[in-house]
C-alpha positions as CSV (number, residue, x, y, z in Angstrom):
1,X,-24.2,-11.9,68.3
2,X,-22.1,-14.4,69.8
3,X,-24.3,-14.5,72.7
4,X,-27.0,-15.4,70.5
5,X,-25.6,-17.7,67.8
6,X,-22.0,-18.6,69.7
7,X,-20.3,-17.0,66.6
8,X,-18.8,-13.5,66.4
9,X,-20.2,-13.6,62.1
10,X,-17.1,-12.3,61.5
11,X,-15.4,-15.3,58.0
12,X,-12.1,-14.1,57.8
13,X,-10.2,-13.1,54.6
14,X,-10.6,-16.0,52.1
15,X,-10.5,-16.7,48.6
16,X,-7.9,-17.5,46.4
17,X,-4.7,-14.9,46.6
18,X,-5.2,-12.6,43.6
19,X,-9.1,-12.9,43.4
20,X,-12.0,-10.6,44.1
21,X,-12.6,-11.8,47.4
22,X,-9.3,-11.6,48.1
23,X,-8.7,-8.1,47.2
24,X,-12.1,-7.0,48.9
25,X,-10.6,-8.4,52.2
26,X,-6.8,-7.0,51.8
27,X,-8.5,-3.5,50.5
28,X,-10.7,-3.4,53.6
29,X,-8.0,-4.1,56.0
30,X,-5.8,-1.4,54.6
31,X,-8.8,1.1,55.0
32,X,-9.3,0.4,57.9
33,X,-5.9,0.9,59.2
34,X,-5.1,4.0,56.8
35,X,-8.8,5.4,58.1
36,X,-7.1,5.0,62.1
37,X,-4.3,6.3,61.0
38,X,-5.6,9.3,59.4
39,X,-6.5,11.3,62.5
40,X,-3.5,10.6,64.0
41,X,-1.0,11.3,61.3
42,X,-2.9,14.6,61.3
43,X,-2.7,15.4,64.6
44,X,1.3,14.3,64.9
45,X,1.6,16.9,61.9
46,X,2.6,13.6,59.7
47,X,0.2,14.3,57.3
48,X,-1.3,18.1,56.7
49,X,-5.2,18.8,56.4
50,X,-6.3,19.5,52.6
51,X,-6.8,23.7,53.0
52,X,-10.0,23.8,50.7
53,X,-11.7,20.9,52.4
54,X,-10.5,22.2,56.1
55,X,-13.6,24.1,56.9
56,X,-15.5,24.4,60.0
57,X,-19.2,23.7,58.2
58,X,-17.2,20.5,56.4
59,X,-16.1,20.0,59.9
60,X,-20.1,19.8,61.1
61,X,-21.0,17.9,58.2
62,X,-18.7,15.0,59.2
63,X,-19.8,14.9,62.4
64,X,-23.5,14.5,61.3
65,X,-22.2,12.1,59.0
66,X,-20.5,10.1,61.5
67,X,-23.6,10.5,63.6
68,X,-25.7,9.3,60.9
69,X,-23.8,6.4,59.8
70,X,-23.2,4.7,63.4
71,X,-26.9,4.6,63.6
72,X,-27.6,3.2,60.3
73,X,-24.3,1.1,60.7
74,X,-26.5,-0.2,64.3
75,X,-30.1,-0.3,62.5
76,X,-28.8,-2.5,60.0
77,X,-27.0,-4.8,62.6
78,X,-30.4,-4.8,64.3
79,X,-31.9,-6.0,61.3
80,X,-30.0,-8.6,60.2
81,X,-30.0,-10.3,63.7
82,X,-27.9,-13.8,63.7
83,X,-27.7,-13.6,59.8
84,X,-25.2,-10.6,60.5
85,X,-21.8,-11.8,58.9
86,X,-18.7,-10.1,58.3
87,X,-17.5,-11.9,55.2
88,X,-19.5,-15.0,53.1
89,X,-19.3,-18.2,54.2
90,X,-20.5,-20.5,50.5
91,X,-21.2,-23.2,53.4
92,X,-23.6,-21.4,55.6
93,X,-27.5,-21.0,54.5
94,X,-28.8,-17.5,56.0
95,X,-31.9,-15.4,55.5
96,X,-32.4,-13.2,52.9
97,X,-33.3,-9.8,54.8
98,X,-36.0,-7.4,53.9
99,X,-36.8,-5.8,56.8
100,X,-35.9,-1.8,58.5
101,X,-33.2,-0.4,56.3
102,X,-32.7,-3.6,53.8
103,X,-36.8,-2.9,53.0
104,X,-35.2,0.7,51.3
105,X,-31.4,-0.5,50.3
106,X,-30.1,-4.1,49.9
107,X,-26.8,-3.2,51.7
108,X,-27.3,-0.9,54.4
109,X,-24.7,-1.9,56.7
110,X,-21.9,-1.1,53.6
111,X,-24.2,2.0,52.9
112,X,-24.1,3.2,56.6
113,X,-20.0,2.6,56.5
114,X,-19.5,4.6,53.9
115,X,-21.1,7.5,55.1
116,X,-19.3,7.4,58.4
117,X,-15.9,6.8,56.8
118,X,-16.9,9.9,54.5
119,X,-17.9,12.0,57.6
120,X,-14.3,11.2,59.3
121,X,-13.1,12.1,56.3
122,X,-14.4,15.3,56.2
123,X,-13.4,15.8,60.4
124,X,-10.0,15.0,59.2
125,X,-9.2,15.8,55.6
126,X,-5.9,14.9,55.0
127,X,-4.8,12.6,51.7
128,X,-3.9,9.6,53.8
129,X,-8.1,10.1,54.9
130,X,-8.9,10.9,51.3
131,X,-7.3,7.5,50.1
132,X,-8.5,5.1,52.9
133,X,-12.1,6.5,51.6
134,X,-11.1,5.5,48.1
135,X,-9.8,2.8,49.2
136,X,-13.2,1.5,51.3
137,X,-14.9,2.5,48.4
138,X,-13.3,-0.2,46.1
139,X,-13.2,-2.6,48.7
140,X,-17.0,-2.6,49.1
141,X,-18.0,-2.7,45.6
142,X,-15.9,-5.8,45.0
143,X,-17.5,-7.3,48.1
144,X,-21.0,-6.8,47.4
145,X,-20.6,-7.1,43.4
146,X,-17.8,-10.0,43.4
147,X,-18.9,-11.7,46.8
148,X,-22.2,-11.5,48.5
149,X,-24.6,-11.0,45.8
150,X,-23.2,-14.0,43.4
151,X,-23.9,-16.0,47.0
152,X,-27.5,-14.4,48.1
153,X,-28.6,-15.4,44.0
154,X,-27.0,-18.5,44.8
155,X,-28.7,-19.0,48.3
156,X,-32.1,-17.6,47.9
157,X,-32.1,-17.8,43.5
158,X,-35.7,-16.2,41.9
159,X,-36.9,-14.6,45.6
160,X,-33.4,-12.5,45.6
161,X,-34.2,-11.7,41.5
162,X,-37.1,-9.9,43.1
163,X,-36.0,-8.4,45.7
164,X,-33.0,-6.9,43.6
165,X,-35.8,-5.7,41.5
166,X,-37.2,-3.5,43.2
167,X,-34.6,-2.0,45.8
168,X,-31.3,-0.2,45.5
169,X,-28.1,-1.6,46.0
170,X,-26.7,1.6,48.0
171,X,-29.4,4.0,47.3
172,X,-33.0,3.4,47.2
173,X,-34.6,3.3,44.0
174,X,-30.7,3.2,42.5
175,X,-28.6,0.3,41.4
176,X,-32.0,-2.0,41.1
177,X,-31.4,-5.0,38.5
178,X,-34.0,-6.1,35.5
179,X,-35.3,-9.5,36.3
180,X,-36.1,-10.3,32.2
């Protein structure tokens, strides 16, 4: 990206301390770092595997979920070429994308995270894991409710109506919005 637009897309945590975009940034950073931490807490013995969900075929389905999930999380970069952002910048004017994965699901790349943060989840199922999952999971809803799709109906007004229409938020065909 940089090579192509001399930006890294990535905006930084911003908005005002206590609001949503403020908490979507602060609850990403800490699942992030509980999600790294996870593994190794794990592996240390600092934090002990959940028995039930320590299974060898949940074990296999987080690797395919973390398989799946890097190359949605890739497909969607792809996509989004030099509008790829991490973070909204209420300045900046970008394309509204409708092509490869954002054609089936408006948010693929937050679609394609969760999955892989689910599937090292399950690879290490400890409850420092389990809550930096939660944890994601809150901070992506306030970010693509609270923060990018106030701004993309801002930006791009009756041709983003439409296109919420029709596709899913997270899911295809779930999470689609009534344009009456």
């Amino acid at each position: 990206m940089r090579r192509r637009t001399g930006s890294t897309g990535y905006r930084g945590l911003s908005g005002t301390v206590g609001s949503a975009r403020w908490w979507g940034g602060i609850l990403f950073a800490a699942a992030l770092i509980a999600g790294l931490a996870a593994p190794a807490l794990q592996l240390t013995g600092l934090a002990s595997a959940i028995t039930l969900l320590n299974t060898a075929t949940l074990h296999v389905g987080g690797v395919v979920l973390v398989l799946l999930g890097t190359v949605a999380t890739l497909a969607a970069q792809h996509a989004m070429g030099v509008t790829w952002r991490v973070g909204v910048d209420a300045g900046e004017r970008t394309e509204l994308v409708r092509i490869g994965l954002f054609a089936l699901v408006r948010n693929p790349f937050f679609t394609a995270l969760l999955t892989t943060a689910t599937g090292l989840c399950m690879l290490t199922p400890n409850p420092v894991a389990l809550a930096a999952l939660a944890t994601l999971f809150v901070a992506v809803q306030l970010q693509v409710r609270a923060v990018e799709e106030p701004y993309l109906l801002a930006t791009h007004g009756d041709a983003y109506r439409r296109y919420t229409s029709t596709v899913g938020r997270f899911i295809p065909g779930i999470g689609t919005r009534d344009t009456r």
